[in-house]
N, C-alpha and C positions, 0 to 999 in steps of 0.2 A: 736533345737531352743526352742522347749516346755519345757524342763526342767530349761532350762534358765529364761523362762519369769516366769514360775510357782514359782523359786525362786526369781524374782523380786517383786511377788505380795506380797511372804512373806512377804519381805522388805518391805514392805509397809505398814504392821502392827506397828511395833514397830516406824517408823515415822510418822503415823497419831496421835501415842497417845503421842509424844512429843508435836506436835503441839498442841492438845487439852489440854495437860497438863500448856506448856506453856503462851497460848491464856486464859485459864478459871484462870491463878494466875495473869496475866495483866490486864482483866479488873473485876478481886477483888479487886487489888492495887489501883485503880485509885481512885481518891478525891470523895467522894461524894457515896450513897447506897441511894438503891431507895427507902426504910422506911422513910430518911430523904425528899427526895424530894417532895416524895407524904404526905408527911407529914406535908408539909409547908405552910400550912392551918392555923393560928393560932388557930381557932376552934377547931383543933385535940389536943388532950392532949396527954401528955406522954404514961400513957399505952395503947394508940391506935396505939403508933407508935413502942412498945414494942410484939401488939401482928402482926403488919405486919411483922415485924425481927421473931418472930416465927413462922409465917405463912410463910416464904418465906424458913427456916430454916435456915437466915443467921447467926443465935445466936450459929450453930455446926461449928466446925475449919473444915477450908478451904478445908483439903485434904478428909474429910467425905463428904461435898458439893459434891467435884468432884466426890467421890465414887457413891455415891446416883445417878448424871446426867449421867454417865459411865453404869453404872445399866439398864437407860434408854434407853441410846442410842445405847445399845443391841439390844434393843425391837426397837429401828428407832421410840422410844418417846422423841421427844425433850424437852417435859414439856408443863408446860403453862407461855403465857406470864403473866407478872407484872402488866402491865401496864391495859389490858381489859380481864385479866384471862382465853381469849381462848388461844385454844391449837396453838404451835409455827406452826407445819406443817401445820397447814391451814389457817395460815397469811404469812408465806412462798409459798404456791400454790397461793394466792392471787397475788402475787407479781410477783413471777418467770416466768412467761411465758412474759409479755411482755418487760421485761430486757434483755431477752434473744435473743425473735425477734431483738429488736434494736440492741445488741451488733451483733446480728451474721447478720443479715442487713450492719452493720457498717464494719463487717470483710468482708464482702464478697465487698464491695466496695473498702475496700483498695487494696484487693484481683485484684480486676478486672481491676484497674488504678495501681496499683502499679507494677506488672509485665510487662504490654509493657512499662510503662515510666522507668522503670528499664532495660531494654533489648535494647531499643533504644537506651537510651543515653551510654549503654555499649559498643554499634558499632562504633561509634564516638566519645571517650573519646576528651572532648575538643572543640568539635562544638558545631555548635550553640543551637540545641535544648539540650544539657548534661550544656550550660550555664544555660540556661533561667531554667532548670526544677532544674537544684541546687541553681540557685535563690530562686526558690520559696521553697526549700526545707528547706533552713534558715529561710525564712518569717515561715512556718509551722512550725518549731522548736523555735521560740524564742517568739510566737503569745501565751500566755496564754491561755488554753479553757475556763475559765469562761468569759474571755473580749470578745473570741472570740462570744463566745455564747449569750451575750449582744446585741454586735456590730448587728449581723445576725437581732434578736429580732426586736429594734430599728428598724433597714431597712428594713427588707423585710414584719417584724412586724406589725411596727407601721406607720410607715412612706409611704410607699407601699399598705400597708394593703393585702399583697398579703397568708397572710400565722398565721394561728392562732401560740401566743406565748405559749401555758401555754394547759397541760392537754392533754388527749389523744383521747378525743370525745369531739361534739358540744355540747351546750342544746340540740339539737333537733334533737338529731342521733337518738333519738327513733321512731319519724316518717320520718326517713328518709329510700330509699328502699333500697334494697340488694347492687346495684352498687353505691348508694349515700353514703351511709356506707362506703364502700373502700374505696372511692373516700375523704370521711373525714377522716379517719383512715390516709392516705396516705400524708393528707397536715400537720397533725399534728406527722407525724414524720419523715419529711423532714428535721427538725431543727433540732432535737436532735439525726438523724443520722447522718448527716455533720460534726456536733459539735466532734460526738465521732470518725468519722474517719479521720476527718483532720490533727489529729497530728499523729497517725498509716502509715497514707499515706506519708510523710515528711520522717519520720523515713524508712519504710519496702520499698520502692522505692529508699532510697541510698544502704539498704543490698543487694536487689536485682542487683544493676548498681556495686557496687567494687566486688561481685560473679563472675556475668559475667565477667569481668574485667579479673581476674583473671587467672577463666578457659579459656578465650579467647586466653591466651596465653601462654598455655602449647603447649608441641611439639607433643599432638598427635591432636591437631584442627588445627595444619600446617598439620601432615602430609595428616591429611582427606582431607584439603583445593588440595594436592599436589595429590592427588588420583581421584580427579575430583566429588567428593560428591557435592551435591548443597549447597552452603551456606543455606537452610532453614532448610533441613535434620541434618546438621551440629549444628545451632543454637536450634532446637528447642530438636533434639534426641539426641545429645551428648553431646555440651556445657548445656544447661538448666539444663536439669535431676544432670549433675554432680556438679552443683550450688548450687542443693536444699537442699546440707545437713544442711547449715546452717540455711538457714530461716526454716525448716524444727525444729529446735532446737527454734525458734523464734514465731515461729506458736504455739508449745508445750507450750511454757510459757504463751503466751496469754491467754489461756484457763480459767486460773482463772481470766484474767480481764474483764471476760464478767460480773464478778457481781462486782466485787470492783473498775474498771473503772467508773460506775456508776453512784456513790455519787452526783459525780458536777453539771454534765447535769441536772440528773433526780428532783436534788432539784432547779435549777434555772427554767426549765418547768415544775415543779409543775406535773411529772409526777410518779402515784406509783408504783412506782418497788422497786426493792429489794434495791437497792443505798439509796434511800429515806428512807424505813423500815428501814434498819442499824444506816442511822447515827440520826433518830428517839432513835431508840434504843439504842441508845449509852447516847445522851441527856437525857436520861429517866432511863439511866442504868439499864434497862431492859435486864437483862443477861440470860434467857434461847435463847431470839430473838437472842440477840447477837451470844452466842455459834454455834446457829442451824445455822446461815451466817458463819461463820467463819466457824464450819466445811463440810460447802458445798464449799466453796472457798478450804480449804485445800484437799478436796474430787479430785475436779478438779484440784490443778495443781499437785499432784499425778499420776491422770489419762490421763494430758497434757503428763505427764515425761515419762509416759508408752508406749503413742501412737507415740508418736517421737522415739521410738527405733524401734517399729513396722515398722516405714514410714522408718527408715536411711536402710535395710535389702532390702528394696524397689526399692527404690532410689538408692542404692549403693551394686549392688550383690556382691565386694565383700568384704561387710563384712557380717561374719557370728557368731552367735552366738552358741557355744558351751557350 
């Protein structure tokens, strides 16, 4: 199995620098360079905005640019941003940790409701609770997250007043104690982990119920049924496990939407994380930001693609990797 995965990491070389290749001629393409934006001062005259295009180096062809950032990101230097001239990696550390708590907060709740409401209503295809929970499974699929994230605001927000909208600490977290802290930490991201797992939950909750589904009715979960196994042993050690290849495959993909899921929540509560930094940086066309996001997203689902082969060897002894 080692030589296997060892040539997978290969592999992995020559598609990270597609993607970089790709991602750095897309947003050079797009309308707009940040010499002009930030240049849109009428105060600034021409050759101030001549020497930001040389100061940025965007005055060298495109595939030099790339060489030059390639160069860098040897060294794990993403550059410096455009926009306030600090360096990229430490407006990224600024960011990343708490996108991450939320996304993986957010996964781990779909996690935790998605699997028994998936497993139930697998038992019962067609009763009552596999109605009600595919009702709501359309309501969660057809519910935009930004409305949803509104709607929530509004009610539980404003209207309620039960729950701060916007940001991720109070004014007054700094005299507040140790457990007062949590305890605010914890109302301000009650909303924006709902937000992100309610559509996850909708979706990975029917993958899980047609798995089950499935496996339930192959002929060796008769025959275990005919052997005198307990249905729990059955469900949880035979059927489940042989379930899991696919969300397993589903899980893996996610991995990069723990930052680029982001965008919506994090700008409608005014929280900063990396969502926010991005599409910042995008409006600002700030492209070292830009790249150093984009090759931490292509980083992860690289390393999502990796670790779902790792778990399918797990999950499924037999297959094996030669």
């Amino acid at each position: 199995m080692f030589p296997y995965f060892l040539k997978r990491i290969l592999n992995l070389i020559p598609v990270f620098l597609g993607i970089t290749i790709i991602s750095f001629a897309i947003i050079h393409l797009a309308p707009g360079k940040p010499s002009y934006l930030q240049g849109m001062d009428p105060r600034i005259s021409a050759e101030a905005r001549e020497q930001l295009v040389k100061l940025y180096n965007l005055d060298k062809p495109i595939c030099v640019q790339y060489l030059n950032w390639l160069k860098r990101l040897v060294k794990l230097d993403f550059g410096n941003s455009f926009t306030d001239g600090r360096r990229v990696s430490t407006r990224i550390k600024e960011r990343l940790p708490i996108t991450l708590l939320i996304n993986i907060l957010a996964m781990g709740v779909i996690i935790a409701f998605a699997l028994p409401i998936g497993i139930i209503s697998a038992l019962k295809p067609g009763g009552l609770f596999d109605k009600w929970t595919t009702f709501f499974v359309f309501i969660g699929f057809s519910l935009p997250g930004f409305w949803l994230a509104l709607l929530l605001m509004l009610f539980l927000g404003i209207k309620l007043n039960w729950l701060p909208i916007s940001g991720i600490r109070s004014f007054n977290y700094a005299q507040l104690s140790f457990w007062g802290r949590g305890l605010d930490l914890a109302k301000h991201l009650i909303l924006p982990i709902s937000v992100a797992a309610f559509g996850g939950l909708a979706g990975f909750s029917r993958y899980v119920r047609g798995n089950m589904v499935n496996v339930l009715a192959q002929d060796y979960i008769r025959a275990a049924y005919a052997q005198g196994i307990s249905k729990k042993t059955i469900i949880c050690k035979y059927a489940f496990k042989n379930a899991l290849l696919p969300l397993i495959t589903i899980l893996g993909l996610s991995i990069p939407g723990l930052i680029g899921g982001s965008v919506i929540f994090e700008s409608i509560f005014a929280i900063p994380g990396m969502g926010r930094l991005f599409y910042n940086s995008t409006m600002a066309r700030d492209y070292p930001v830009i790249m150093g996001i984009l090759v931490i997203g292509a980083a992860l689902t690289l390393l999502g693609n990796l670790l779902a082969d790792l778990c399918y060897a797990w999950a499924d002894p037999r297959i094996r990797y030669n």
